[in-house]
C-alpha positions as a printed Julia matrix, in Angstrom:
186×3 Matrix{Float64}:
 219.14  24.06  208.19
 218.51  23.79  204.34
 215.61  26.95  204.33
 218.5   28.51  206.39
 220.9   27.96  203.79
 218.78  28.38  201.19
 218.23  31.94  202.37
 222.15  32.7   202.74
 222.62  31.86  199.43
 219.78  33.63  197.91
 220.97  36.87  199.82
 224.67  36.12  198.58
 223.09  36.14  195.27
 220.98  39.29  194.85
 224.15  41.21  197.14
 226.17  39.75  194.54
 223.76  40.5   191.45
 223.88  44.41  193.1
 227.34  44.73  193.73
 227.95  43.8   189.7
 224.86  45.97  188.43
 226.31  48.99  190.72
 230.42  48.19  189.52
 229.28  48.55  185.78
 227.51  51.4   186.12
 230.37  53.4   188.04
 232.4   51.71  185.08
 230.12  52.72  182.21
 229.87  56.54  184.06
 233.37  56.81  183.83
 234.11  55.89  180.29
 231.63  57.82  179.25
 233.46  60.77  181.28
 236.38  59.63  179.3
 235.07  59.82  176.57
 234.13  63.51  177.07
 238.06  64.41  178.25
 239.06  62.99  175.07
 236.61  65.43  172.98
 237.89  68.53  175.07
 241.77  67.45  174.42
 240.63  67.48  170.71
 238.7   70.39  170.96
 241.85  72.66  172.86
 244.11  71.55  169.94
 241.77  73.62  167.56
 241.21  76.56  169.63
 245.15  76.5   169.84
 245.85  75.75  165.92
 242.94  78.8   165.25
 245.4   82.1   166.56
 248.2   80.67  164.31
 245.4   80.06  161.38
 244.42  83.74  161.7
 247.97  84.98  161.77
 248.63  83.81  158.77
 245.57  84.61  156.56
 245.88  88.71  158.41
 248.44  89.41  155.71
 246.87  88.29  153.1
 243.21  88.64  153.93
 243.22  92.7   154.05
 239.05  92.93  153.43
 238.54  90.44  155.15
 238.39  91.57  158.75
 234.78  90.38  159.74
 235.86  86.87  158.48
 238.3   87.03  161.02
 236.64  88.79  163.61
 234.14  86.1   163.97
 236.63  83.35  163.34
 238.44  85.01  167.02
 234.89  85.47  168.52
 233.58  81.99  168.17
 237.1   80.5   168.97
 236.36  82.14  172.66
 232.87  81.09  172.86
 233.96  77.82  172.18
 237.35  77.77  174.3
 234.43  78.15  177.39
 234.5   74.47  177.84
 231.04  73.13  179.03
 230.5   70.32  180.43
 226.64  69.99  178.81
 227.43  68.08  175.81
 224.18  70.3   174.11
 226.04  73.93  174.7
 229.07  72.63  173.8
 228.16  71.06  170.29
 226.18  74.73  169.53
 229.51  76.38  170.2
 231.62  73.95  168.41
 229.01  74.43  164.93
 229.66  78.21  165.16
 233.57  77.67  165.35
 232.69  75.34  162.66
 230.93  77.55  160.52
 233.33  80.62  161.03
 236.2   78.33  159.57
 234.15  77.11  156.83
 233.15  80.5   155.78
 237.18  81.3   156.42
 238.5   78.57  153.59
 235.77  80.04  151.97
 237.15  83.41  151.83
 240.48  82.05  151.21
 239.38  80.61  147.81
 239.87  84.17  146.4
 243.48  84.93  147.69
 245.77  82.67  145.46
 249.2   83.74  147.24
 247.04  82.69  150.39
 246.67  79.44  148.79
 249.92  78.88  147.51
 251.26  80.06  151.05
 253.12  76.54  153.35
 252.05  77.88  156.65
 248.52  78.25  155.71
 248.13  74.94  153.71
 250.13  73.26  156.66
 247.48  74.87  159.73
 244.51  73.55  156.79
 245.82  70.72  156.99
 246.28  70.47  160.93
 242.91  71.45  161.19
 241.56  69.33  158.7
 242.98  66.32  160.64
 242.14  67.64  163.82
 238.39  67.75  162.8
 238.59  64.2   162.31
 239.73  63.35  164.9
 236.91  65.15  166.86
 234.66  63.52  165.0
 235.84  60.21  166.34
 235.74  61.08  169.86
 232.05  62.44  169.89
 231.51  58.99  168.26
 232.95  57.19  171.25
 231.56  59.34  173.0
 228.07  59.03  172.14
 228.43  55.21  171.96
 229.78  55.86  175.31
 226.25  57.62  176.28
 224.22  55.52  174.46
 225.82  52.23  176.32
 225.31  54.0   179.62
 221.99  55.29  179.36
 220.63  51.8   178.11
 222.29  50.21  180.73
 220.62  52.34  183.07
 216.96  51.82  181.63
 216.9   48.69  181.99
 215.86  46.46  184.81
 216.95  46.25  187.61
 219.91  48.42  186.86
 217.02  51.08  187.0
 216.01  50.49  190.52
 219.87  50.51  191.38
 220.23  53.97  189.41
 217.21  55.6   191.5
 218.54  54.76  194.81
 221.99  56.22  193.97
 221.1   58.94  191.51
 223.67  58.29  188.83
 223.9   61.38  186.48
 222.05  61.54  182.91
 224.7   62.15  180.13
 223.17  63.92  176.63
 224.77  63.09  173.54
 227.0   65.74  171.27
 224.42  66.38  168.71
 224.54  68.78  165.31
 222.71  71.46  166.37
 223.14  73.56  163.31
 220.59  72.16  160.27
 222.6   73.42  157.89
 225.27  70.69  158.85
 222.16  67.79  158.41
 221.21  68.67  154.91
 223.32  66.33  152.13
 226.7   68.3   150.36
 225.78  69.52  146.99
 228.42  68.8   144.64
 228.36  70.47  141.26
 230.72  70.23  138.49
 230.41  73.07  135.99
């Protein structure tokens, strides 16, 4: 009778032990899947702040047009939402660089400057970036949570038999954006 129970229990147990591994991992796989929503809402408010952005500077911005040509092109390579963290992050850093080499540009048009819309969709942007910022860092920490949760054991042996997916992390793709900002007062 005791071997008998002894054996229930121990089966309750490791069912038990299974059932929790398996629950956190579903758990874990679905914040991190969060966490990637919550990038693409940030991401579709740029794409939708960018038309306005470009409106604005056309006026202003007459020899300028490659500027904004590849401000538009890389706003619809990015808009093409995909779900590979890695693609995604190389099309964000070209929308990136496009507006960076945009409020570049602008530096030389003083009415630009001086002009509310523009300095308002600067702004929007400006804030928007952060926030995107903070949602590939949850979402990474997201990643990085899962993925070491499923490395380890037993979770591992749980993972195999089930074939959870492998999530990548939003990485900078572009050097450029690694190296260390020069500042230089003249």
């Amino acid at each position: 009778m005791t071997i008998t129970l002894i054996i229930v229990i121990a089966a309750l147990v490791v069912i038990f032990a299974f059932a929790g591994i398996y629950n956190s991992l579903i758990s874990l796989k679905n914040q991190v899947k969060n966490a990637w929503a919550q990038i693409e809402v940030q991401l579709k408010r740029r794409h939708d702040l960018i038309p306005n952005l470009v409106e604005t500077t056309k006026g202003y911005m007459h020899h300028e047009a490659k500027t904004l040509e590849d401000v538009t092109l890389a706003r619809n390579i990015a808009m093409k939402i995909s779900p590979d963290a890695k693609v995604q992050s190389t099309h964000e850093n070209l929308l990136s660089g496009a507006l960076k080499s945009l409020f570049a540009v602008s530096e030389n048009y003083p009415e630009l400057k001086a002009n509310e819309n523009f300095l308002k969709l600067q702004e929007e942007i400006a804030s928007t970036e952060n926030k995107i910022s903070f949602a590939r860092q949850f979402y990474n920490d997201s990643v990085m949570t899962y993925n070491t949760k499923k490395e380890v054991f037993p979770n591992n042996m749980i993972v195999g038999m089930f074939n959870f997916p492998d999530f990548t992390m939003f990485e900078i793709t572009n050097q450029a954006e690694r190296e260390n900002v020069q500042v230089k007062f003249d």
